[in-house]
N, C-alpha and C positions, 0 to 999 in steps of 0.2 A: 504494500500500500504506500509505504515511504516513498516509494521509485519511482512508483505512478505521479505521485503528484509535484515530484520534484518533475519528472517532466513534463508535467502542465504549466510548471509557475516558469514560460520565458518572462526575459526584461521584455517590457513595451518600449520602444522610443517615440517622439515623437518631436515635429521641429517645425516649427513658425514662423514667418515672416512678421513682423509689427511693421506696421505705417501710421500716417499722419496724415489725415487732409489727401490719403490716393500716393500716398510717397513712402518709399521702404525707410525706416529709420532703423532697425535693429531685428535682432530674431532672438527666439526663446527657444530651449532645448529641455524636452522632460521626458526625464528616463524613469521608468516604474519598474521597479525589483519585487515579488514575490517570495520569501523564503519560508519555507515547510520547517514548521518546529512541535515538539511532543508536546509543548503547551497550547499552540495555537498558530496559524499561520502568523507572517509579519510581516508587510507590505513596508518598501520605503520610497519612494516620491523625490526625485533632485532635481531642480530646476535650475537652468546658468541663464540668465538672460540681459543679454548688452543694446543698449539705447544711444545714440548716437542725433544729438537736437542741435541746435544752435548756440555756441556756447557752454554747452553742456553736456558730458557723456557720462551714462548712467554701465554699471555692472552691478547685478544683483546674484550672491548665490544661494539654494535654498535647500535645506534636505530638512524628510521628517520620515518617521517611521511608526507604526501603530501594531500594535498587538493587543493580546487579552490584558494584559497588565497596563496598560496606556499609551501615552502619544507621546514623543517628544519633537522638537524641531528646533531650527539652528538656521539665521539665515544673516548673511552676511552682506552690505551692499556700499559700493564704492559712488560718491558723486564727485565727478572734476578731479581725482585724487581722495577726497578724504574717506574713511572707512568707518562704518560703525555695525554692530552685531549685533544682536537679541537672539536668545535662547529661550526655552519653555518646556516645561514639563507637568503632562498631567501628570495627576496625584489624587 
């Protein structure tokens, strides 16, 4: 049974242009992970997505993952250079 569903749970990817106003400004990349555990499955979710505007470019990255026990997530994001995080955990 373990086998089987390790071979159900591929990664998804998946990848996006973003625009503005009809204009590409940047893309987003989100890749979904599946992993099979004796507790419960755990799904994790990363998103990298870079913005490119007028004066200002954006990079944001983001992972989070959830099981029977809870959520957490961590996402970290760049404007012009400077960098700031936030993390979280249910509880």
């Amino acid at each position: 049974m373990f086998l089987l569903s390790l071979a159900l749970a591929a990664d998804t990817q998946l990848v996006y242009d973003l625009t503005v106003a009809g204009q590409r400004v940047g893309t987003r990349e989100v890749t979904v992970r599946f992993y099979p555990r004796a507790s419960g499955e755990r799904r994790v979710v990363e998103s990298y997505t870079k913005v490119a505007l007028v004066n200002t470019e954006l990079e944001a990255r983001s992972s989070g993952q959830s099981g029977p026990r809870g959520a957490t997530f961590s996402t970290s994001a760049a404007t012009n250079g400077a960098t700031t995080q936030v993390q979280g955990v249910e509880q």
